[in-house]
N, CA, C and O atoms as CSV, one atom per row, in Angstrom:
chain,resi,resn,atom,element,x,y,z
A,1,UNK,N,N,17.614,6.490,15.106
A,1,UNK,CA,C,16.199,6.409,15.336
A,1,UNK,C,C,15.523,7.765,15.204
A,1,UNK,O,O,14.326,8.023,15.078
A,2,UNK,N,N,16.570,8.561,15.263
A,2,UNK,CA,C,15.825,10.004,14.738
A,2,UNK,C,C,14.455,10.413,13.645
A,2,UNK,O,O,13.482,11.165,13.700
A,3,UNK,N,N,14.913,9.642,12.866
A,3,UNK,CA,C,14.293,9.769,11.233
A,3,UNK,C,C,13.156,9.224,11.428
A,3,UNK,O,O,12.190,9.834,10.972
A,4,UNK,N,N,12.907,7.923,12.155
A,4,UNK,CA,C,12.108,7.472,12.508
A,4,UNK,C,C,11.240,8.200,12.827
A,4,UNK,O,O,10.255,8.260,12.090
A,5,UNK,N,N,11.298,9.064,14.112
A,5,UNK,CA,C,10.365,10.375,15.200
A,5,UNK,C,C,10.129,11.218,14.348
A,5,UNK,O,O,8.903,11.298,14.273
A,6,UNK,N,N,10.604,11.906,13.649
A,6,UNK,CA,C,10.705,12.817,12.811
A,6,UNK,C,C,9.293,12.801,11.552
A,6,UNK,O,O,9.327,12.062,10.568
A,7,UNK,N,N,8.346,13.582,11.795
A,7,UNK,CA,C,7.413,13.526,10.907
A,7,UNK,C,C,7.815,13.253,9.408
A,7,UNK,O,O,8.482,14.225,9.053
A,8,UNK,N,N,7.694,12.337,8.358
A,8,UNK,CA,C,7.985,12.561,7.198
A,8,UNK,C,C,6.984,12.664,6.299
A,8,UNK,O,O,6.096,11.854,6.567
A,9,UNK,N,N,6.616,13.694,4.795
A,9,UNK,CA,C,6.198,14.088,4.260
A,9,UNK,C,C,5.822,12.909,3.560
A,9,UNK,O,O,6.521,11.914,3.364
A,10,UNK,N,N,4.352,13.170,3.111
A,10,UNK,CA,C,3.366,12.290,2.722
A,10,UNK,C,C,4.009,12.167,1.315
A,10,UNK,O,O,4.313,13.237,0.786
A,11,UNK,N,N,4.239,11.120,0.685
A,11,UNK,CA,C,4.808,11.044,-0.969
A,11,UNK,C,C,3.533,9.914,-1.326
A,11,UNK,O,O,3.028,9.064,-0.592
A,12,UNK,N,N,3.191,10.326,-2.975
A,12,UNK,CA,C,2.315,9.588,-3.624
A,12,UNK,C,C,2.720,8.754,-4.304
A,12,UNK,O,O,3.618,9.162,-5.041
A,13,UNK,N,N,2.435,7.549,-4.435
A,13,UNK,CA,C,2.828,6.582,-5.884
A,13,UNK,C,C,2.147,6.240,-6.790
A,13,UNK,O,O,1.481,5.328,-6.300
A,14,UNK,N,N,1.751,6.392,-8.155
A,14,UNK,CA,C,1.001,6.440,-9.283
A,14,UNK,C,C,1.092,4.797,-9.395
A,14,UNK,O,O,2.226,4.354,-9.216
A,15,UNK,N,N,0.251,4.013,-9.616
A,15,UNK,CA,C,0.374,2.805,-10.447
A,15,UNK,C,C,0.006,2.621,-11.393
A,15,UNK,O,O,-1.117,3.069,-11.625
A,16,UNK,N,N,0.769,1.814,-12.562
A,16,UNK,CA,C,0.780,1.840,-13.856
A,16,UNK,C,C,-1.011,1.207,-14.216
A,16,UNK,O,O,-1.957,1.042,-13.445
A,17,UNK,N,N,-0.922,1.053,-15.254
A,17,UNK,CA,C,-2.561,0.846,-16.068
A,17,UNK,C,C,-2.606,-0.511,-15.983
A,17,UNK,O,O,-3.729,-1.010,-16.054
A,18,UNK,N,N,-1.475,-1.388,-15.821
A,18,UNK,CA,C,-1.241,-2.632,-15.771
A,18,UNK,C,C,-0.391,-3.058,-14.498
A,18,UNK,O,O,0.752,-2.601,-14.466
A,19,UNK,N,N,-0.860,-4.010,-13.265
A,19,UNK,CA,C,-0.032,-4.146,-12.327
A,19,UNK,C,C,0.060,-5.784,-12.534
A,19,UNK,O,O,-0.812,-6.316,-11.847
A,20,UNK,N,N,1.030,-6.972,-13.441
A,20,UNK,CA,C,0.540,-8.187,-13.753
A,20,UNK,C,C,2.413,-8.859,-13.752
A,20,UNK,O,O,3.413,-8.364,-13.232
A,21,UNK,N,N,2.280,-9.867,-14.395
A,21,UNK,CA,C,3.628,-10.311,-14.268
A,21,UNK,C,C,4.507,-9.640,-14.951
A,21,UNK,O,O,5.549,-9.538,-14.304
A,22,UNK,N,N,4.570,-8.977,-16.290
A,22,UNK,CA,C,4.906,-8.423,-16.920
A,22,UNK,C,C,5.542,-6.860,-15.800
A,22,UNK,O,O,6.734,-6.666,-15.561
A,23,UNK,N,N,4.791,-6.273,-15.468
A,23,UNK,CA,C,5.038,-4.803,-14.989
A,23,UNK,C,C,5.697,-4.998,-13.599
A,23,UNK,O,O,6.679,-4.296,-13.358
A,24,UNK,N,N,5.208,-5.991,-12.533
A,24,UNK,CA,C,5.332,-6.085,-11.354
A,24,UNK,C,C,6.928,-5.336,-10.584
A,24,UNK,O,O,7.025,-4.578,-9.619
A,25,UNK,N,N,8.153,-6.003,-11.597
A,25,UNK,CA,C,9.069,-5.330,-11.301
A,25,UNK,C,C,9.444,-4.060,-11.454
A,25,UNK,O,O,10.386,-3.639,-10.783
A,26,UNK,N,N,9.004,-3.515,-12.047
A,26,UNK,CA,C,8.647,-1.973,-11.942
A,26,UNK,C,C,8.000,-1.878,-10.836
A,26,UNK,O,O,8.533,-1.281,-9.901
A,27,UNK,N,N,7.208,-2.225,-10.748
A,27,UNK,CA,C,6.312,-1.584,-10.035
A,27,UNK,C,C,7.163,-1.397,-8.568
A,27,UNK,O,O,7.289,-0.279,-8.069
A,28,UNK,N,N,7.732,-2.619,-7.937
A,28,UNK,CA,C,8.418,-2.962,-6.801
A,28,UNK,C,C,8.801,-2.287,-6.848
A,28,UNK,O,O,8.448,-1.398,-6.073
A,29,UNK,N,N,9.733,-2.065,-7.648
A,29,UNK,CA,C,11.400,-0.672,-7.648
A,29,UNK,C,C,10.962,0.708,-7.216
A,29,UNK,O,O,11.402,1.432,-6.323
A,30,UNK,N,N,9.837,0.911,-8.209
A,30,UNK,CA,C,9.003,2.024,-7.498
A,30,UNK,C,C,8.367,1.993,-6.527
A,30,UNK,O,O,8.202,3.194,-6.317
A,31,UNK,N,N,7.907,1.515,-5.810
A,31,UNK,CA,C,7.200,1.249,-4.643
A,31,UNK,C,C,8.412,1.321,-3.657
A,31,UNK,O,O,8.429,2.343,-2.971
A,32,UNK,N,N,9.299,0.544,-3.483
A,32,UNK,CA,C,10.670,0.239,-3.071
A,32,UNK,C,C,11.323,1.478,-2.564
A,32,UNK,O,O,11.661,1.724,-1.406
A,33,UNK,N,N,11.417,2.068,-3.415
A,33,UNK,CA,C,12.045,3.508,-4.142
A,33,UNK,C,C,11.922,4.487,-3.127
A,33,UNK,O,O,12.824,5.275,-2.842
A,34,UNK,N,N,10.186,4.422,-2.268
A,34,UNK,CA,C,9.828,5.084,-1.692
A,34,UNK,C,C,9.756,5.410,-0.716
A,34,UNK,O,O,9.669,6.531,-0.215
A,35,UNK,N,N,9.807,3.748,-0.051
A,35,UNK,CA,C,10.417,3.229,1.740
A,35,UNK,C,C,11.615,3.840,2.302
A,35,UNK,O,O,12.757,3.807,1.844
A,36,UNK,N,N,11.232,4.344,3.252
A,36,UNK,CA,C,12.490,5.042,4.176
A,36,UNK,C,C,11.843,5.163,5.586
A,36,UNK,O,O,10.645,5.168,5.869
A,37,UNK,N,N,12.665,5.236,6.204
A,37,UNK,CA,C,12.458,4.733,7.916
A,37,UNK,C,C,11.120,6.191,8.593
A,37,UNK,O,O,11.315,7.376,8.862
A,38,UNK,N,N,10.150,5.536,8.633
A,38,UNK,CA,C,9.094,6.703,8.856
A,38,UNK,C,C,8.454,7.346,7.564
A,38,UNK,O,O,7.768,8.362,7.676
A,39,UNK,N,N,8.661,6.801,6.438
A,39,UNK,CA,C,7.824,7.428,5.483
A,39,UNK,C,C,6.268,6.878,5.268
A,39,UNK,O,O,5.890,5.711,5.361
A,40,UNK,N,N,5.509,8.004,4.968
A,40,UNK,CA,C,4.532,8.172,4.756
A,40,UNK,C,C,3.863,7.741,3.622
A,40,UNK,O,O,3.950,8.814,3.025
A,41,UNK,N,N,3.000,6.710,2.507
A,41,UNK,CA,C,3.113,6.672,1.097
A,41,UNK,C,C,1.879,6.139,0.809
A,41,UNK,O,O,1.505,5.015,1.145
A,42,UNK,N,N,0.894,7.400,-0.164
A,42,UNK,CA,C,-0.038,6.660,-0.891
A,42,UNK,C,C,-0.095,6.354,-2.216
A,42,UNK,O,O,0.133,7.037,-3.214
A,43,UNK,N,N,-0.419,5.267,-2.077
A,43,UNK,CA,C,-0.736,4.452,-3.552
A,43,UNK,C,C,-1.380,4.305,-4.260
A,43,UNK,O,O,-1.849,3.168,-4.198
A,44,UNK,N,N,-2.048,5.337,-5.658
A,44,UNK,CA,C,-3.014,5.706,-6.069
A,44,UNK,C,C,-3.029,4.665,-7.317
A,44,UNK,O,O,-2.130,4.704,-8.157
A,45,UNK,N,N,-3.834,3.962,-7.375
A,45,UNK,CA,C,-4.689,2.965,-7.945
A,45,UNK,C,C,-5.263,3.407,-9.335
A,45,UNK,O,O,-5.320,2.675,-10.323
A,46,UNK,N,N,-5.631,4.563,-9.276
A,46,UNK,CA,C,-6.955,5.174,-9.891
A,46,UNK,C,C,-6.323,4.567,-11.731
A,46,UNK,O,O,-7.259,4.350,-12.502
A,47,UNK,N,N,-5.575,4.446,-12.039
A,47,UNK,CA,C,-5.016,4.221,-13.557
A,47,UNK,C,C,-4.711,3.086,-13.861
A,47,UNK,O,O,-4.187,2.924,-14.963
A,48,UNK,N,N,-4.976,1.746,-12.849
A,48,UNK,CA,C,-4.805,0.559,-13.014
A,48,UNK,C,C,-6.191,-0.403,-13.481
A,48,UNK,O,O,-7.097,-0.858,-12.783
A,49,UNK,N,N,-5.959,-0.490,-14.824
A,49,UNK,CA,C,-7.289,-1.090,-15.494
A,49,UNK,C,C,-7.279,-2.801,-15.288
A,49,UNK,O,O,-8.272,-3.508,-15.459
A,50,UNK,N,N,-6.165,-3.203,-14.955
A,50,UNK,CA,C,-5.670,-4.813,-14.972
A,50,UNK,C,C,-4.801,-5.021,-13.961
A,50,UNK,O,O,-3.692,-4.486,-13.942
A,51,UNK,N,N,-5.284,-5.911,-12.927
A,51,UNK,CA,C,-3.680,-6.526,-12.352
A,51,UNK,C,C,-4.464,-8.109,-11.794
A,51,UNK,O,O,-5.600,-8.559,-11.643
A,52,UNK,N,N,-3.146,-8.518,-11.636
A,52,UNK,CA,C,-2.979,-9.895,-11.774
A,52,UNK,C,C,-2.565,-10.141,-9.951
A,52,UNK,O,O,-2.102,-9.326,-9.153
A,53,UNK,N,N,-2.988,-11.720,-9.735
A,53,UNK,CA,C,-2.446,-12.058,-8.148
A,53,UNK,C,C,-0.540,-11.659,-8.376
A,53,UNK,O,O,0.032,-11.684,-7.286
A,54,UNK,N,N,0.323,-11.356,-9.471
A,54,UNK,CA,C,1.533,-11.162,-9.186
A,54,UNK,C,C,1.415,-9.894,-9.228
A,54,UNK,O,O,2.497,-9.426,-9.581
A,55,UNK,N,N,0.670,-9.112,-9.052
A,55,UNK,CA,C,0.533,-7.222,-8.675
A,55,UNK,C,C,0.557,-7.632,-7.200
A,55,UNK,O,O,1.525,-7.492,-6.453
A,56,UNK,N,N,-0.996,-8.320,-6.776
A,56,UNK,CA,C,-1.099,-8.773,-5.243
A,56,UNK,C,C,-0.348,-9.150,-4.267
A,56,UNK,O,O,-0.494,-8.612,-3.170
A,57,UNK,N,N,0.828,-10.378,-4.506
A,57,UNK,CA,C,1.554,-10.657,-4.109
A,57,UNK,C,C,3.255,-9.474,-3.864
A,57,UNK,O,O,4.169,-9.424,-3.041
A,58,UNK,N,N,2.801,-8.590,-5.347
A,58,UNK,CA,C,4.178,-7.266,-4.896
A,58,UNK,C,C,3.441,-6.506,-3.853
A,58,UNK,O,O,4.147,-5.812,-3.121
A,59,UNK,N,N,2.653,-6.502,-3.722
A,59,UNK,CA,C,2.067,-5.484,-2.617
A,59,UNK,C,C,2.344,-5.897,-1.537
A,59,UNK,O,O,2.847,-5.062,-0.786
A,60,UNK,N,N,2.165,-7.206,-1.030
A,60,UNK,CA,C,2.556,-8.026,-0.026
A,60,UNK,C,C,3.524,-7.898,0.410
A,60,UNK,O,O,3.631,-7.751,1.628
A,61,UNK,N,N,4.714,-7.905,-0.501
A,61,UNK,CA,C,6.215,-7.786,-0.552
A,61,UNK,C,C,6.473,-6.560,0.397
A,61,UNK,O,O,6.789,-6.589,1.586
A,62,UNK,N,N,6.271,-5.528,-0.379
A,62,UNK,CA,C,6.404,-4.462,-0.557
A,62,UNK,C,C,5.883,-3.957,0.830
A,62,UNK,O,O,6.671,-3.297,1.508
A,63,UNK,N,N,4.438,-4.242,1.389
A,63,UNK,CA,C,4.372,-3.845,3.054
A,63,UNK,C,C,5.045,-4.658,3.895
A,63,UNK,O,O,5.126,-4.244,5.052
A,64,UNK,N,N,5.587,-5.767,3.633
A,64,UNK,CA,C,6.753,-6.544,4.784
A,64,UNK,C,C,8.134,-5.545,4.689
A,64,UNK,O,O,8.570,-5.119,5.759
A,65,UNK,N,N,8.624,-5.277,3.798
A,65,UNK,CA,C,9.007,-3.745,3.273
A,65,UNK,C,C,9.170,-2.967,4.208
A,65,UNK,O,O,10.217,-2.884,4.851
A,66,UNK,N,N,7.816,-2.077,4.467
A,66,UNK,CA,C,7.748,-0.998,4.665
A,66,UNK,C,C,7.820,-0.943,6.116
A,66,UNK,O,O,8.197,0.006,6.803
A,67,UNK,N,N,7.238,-2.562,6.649
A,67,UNK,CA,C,6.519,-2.587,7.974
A,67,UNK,C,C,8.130,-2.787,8.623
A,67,UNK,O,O,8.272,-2.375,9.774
A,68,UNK,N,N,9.129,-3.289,8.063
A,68,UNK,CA,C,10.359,-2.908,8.307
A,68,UNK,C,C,11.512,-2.121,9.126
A,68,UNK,O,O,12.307,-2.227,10.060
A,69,UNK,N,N,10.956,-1.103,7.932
A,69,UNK,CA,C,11.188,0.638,8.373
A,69,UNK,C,C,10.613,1.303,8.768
A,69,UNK,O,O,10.800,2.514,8.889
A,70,UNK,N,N,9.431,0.430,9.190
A,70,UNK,CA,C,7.881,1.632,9.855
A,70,UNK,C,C,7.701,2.328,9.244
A,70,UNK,O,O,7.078,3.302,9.666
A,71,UNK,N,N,8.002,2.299,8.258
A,71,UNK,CA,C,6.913,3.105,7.022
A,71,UNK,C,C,4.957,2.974,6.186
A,71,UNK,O,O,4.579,2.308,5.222
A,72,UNK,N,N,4.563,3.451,6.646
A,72,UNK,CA,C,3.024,3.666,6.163
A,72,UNK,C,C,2.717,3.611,4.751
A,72,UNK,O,O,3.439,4.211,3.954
A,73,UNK,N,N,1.909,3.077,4.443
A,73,UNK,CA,C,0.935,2.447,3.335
A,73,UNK,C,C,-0.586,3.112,3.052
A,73,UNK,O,O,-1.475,3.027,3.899
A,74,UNK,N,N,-0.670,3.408,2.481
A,74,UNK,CA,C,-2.523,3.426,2.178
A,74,UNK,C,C,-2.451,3.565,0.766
A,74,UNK,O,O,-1.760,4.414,0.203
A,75,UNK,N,N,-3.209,2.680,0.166
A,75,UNK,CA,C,-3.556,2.307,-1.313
A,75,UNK,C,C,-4.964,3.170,-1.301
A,75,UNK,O,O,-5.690,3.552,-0.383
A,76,UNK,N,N,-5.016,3.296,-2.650
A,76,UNK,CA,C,-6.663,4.266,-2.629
A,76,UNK,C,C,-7.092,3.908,-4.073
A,76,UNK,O,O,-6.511,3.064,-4.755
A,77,UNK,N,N,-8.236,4.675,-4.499
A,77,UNK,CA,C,-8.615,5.298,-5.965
A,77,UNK,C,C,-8.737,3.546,-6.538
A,77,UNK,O,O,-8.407,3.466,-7.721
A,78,UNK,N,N,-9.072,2.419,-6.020
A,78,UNK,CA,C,-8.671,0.962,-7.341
A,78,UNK,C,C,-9.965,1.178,-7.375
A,78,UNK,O,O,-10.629,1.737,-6.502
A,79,UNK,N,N,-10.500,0.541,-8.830
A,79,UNK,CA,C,-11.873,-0.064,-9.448
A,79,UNK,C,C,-11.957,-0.725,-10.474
A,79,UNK,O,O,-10.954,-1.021,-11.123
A,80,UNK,N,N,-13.045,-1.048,-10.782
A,80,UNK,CA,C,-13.171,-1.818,-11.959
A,80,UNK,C,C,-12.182,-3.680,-11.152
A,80,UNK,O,O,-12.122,-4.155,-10.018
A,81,UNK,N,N,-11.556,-4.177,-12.689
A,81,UNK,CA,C,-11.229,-5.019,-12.512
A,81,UNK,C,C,-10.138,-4.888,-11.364
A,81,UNK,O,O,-9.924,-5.885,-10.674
A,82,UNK,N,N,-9.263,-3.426,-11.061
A,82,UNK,CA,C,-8.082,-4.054,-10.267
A,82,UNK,C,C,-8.982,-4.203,-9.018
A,82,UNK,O,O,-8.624,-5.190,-8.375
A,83,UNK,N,N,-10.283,-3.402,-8.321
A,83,UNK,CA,C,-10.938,-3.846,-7.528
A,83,UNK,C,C,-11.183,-4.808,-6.839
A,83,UNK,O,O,-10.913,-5.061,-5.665
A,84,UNK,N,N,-11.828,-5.471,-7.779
A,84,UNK,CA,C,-12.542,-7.192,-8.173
A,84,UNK,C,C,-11.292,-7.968,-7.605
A,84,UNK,O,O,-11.332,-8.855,-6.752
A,85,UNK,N,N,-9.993,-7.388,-8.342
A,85,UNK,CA,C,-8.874,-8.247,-7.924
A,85,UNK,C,C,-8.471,-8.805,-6.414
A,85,UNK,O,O,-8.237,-9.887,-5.876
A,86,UNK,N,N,-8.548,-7.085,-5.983
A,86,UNK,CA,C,-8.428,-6.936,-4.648
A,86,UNK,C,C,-9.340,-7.723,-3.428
A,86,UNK,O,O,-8.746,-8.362,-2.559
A,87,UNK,N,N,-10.736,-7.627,-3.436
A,87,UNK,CA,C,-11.640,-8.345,-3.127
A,87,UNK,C,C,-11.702,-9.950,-3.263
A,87,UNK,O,O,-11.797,-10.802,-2.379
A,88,UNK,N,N,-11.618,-10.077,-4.647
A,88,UNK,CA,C,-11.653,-12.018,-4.785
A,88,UNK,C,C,-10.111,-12.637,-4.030
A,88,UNK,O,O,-10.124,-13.802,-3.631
A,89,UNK,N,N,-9.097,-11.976,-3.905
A,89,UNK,CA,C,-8.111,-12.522,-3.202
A,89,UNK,C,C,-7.957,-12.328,-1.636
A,89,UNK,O,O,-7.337,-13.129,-0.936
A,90,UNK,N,N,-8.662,-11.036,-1.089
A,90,UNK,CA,C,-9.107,-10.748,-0.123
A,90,UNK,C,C,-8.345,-9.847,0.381
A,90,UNK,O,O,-8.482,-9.510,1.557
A,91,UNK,N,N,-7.503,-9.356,-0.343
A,91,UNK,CA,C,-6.506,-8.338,0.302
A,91,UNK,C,C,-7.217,-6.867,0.632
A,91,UNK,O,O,-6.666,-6.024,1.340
A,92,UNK,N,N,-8.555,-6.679,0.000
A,92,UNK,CA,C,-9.400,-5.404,0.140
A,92,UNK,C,C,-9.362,-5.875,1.885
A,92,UNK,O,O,-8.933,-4.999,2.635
A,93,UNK,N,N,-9.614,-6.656,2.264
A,93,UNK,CA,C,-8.926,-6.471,4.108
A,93,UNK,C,C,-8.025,-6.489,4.580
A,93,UNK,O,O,-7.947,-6.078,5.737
A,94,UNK,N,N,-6.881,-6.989,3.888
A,94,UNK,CA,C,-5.436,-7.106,4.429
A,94,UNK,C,C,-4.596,-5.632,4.244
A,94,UNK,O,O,-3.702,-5.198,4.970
A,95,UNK,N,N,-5.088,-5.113,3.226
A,95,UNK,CA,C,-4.256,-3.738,2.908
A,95,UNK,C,C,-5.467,-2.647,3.439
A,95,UNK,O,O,-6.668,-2.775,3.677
A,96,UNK,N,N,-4.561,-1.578,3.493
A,96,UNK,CA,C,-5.596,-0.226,3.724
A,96,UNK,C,C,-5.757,0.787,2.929
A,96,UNK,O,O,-4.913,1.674,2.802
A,97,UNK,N,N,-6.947,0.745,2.270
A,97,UNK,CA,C,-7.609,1.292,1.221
A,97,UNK,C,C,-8.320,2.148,1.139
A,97,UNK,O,O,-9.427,1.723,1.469
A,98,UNK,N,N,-8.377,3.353,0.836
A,98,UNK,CA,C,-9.060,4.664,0.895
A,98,UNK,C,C,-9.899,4.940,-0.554
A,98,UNK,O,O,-9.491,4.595,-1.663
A,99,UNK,N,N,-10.766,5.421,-0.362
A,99,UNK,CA,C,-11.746,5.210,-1.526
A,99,UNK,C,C,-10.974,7.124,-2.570
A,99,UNK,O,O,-10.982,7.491,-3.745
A,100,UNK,N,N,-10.558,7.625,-1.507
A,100,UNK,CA,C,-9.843,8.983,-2.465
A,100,UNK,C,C,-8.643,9.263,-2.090
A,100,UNK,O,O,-8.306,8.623,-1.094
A,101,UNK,N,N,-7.712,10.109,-2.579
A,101,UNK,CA,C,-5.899,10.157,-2.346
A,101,UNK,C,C,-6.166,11.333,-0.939
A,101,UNK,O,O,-5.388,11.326,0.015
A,102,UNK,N,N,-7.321,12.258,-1.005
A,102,UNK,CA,C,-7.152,13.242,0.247
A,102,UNK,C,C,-7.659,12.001,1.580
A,102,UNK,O,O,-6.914,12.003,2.560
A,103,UNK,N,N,-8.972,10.904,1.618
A,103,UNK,CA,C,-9.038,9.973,2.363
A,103,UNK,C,C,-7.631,9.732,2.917
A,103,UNK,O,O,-7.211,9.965,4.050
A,104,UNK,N,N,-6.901,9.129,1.693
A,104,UNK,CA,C,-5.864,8.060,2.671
A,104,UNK,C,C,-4.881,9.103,3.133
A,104,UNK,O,O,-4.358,8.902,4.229
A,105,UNK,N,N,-4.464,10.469,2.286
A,105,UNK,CA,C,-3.952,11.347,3.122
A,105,UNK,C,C,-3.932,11.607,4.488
A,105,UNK,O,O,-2.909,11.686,5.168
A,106,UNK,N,N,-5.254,11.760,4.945
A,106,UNK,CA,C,-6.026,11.731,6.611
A,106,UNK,C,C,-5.360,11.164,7.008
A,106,UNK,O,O,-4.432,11.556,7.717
A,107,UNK,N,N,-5.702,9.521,6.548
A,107,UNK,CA,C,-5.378,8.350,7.672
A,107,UNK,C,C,-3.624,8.588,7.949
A,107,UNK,O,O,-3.293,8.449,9.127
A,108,UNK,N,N,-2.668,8.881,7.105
A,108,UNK,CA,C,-1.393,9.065,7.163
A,108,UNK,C,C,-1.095,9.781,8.294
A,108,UNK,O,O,-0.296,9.474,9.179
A,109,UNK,N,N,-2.059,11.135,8.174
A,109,UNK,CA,C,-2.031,11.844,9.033
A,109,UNK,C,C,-2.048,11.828,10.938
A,109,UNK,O,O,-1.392,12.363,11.832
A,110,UNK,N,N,-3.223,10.869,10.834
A,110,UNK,CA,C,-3.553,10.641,11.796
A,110,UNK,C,C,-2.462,8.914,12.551
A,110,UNK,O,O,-2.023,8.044,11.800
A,111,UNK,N,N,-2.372,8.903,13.409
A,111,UNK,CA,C,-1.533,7.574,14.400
A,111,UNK,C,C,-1.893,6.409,13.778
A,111,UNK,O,O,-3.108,6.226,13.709
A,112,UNK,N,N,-0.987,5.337,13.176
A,112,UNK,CA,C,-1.364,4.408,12.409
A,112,UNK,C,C,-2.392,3.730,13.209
A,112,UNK,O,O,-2.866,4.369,14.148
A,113,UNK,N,N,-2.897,2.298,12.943
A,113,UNK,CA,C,-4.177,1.620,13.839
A,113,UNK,C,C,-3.539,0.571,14.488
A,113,UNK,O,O,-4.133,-0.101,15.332
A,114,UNK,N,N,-2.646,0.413,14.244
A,114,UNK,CA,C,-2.095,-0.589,15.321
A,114,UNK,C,C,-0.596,-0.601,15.003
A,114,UNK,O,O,-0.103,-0.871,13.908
A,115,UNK,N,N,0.184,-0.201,16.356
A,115,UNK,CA,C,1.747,-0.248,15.980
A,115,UNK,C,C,2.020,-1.624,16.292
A,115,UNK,O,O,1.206,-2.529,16.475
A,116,UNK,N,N,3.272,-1.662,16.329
A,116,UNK,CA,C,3.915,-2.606,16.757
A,116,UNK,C,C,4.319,-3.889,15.123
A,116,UNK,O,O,4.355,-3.517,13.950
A,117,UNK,N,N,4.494,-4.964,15.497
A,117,UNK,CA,C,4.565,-6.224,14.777
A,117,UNK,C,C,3.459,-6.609,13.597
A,117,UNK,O,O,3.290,-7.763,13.203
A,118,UNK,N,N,2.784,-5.531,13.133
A,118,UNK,CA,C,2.246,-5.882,11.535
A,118,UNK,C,C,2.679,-7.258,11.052
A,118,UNK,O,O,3.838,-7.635,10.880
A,119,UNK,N,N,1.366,-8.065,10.828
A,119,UNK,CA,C,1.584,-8.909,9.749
A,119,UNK,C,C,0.265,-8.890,9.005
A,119,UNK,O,O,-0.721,-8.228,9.328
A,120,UNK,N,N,0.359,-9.563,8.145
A,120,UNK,CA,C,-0.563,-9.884,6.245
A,120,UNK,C,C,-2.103,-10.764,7.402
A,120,UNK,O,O,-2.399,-11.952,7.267
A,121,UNK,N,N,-2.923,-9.667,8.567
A,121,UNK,CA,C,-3.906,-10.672,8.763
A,121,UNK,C,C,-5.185,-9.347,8.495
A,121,UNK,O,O,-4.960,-8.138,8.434
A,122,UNK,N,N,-6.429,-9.994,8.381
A,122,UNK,CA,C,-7.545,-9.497,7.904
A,122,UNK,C,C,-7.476,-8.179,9.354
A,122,UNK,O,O,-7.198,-8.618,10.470
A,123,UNK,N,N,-7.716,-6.804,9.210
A,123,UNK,CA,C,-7.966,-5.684,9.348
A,123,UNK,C,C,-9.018,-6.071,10.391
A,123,UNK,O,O,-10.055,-6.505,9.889
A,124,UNK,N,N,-8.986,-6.004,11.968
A,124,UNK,CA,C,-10.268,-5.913,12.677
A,124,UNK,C,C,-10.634,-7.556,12.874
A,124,UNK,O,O,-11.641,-7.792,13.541
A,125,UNK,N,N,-9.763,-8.868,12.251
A,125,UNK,CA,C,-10.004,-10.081,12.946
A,125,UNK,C,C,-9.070,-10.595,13.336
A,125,UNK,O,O,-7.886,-10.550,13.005
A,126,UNK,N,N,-9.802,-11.294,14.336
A,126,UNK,CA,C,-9.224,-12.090,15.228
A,126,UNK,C,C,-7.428,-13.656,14.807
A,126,UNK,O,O,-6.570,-14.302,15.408
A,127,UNK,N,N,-7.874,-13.431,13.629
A,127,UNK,CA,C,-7.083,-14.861,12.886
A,127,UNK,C,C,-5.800,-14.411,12.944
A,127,UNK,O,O,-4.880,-15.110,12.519
């Protein structure tokens, strides 16, 4: 449980230009790649022109994942269509999203918003 206590260094993850059925497994592996017991990890968006509900659904994956190993999440930098994506499926509330990579840096920084038993529910409701 050491590793756990142990501050760990903020690591970034680039996402590809395409996050869709095609790429998704990549994407996981990398994302995957990154989880370790107390790690820190933002997910910079900013180069993803397309993704699909099977990008959405690896993301999903991927914080049951993390929430695991108590490892931290913050996605940042999406627009355009992967935006839109995010929003019409509704995960722009389920995930935590920083509008810049130094933003979600902060939040890393600072005591997550709620410990304990994480699950996939809207950010601030009740459901």
């Amino acid at each position: 449980m050491n590793s756990v206590n142990r501050r760990q260094p903020i690591s970034t993850v680039m996402l590809p230009a395409k996050v869709d059925s095609v790429t998704v497994a990549s994407v996981e592996v990398m994302l995957v790649a990154a989880l370790r017991p107390g790690a820190r990890i933002v997910v910079d968006g900013s180069q993803v022109t397309y993704m699909s509900a099977a990008g959405v659904r690896t993301f999903a994956s991927v914080l049951h994942k993390a929430a695991e190993v108590e490892a931290r999440i913050v996605f940042c930098r999406f627009t355009g269509a992967a935006w839109d994506c995010l929003l019409v499926s509704g995960f722009s509330e389920l995930l935590e999203i920083a509008p810049t990579v130094e933003e979600a840096s902060a939040r890393l920084e600072r005591e997550p918003p709620h410990v304990g038993g994480e699950s996939l529910h809207r950010r601030g409701g009740t459901g």
